[in-house]
C-alpha positions as CSV (number, residue, x, y, z in Angstrom):
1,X,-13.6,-3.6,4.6
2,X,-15.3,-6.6,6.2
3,X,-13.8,-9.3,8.1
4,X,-14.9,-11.8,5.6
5,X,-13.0,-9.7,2.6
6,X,-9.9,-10.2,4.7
7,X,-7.1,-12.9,5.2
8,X,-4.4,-13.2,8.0
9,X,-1.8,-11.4,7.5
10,X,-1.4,-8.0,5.9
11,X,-4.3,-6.8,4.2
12,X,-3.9,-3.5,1.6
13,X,-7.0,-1.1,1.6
14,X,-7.3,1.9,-1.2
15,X,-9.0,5.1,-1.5
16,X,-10.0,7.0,-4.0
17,X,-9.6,10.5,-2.9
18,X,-13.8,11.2,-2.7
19,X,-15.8,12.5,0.4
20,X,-18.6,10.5,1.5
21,X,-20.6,13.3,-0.5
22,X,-18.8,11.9,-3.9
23,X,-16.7,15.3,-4.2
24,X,-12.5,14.6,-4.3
25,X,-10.9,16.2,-1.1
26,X,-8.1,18.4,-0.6
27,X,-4.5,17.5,-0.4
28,X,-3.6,16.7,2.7
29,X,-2.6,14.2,5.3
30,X,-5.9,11.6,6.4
31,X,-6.7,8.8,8.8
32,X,-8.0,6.2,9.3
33,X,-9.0,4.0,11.9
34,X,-9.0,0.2,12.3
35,X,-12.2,-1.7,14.5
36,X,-12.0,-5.1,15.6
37,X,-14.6,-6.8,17.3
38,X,-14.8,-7.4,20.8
39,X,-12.0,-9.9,22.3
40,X,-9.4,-9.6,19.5
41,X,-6.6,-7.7,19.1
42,X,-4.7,-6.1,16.5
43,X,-1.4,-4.2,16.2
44,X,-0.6,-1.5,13.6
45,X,2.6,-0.8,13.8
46,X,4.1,2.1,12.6
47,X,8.1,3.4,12.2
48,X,10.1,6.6,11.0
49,X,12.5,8.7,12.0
50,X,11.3,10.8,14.6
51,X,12.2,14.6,13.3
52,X,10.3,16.7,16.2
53,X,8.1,16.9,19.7
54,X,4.9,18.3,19.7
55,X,1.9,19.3,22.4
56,X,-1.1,19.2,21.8
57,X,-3.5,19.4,24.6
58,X,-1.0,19.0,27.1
59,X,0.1,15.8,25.1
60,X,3.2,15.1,24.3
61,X,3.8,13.2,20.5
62,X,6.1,12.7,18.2
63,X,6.7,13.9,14.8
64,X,7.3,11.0,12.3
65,X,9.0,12.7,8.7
66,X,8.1,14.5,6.6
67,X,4.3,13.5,6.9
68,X,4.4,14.9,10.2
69,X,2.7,11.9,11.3
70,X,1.8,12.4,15.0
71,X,2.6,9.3,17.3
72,X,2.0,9.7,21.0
73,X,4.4,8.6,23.2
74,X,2.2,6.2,25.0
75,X,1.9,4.0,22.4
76,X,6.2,3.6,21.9
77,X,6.7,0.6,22.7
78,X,10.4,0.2,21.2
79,X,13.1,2.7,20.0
80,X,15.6,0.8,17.7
């Protein structure tokens, strides 16, 4: 997504499940990541009910659900 095909606010992106070779991947949990040019800023902010710890790498993150989402815990920047 360009920053042309975009609007302020929140903006929805969707995926349709294929590799960059074309083939579908497996089931599982993916990422992605978000680039902004240089001088702007941008906050993706992200909430769940924290259901365990983990290290990895001598890091310390949290566990967000059932996705397992992993959260490090320098980026907390409120607990509700």
């Amino acid at each position: 997504m360009e920053a042309e095909d975009t609007v302020a606010g929140d903006n929805e992106v969707s995926w349709d499940a294929l590799a960059d070779t074309g083939y579908q991947v497996s089931d599982g949990l993916y990422y992605y990541t978000v680039e902004i040019s240089s001088g702007s800023s941008a906050t993706t902010p992200v909430s769940g009910e924290v259901t365990g710890i983990q290290y990895v790498g001598g890091v310390q993150y949290l566990a967000l659900g059932e996705s397992g989402r992993m959260v490090s815990l320098s980026t907390v920047t409120s607990v509700q």
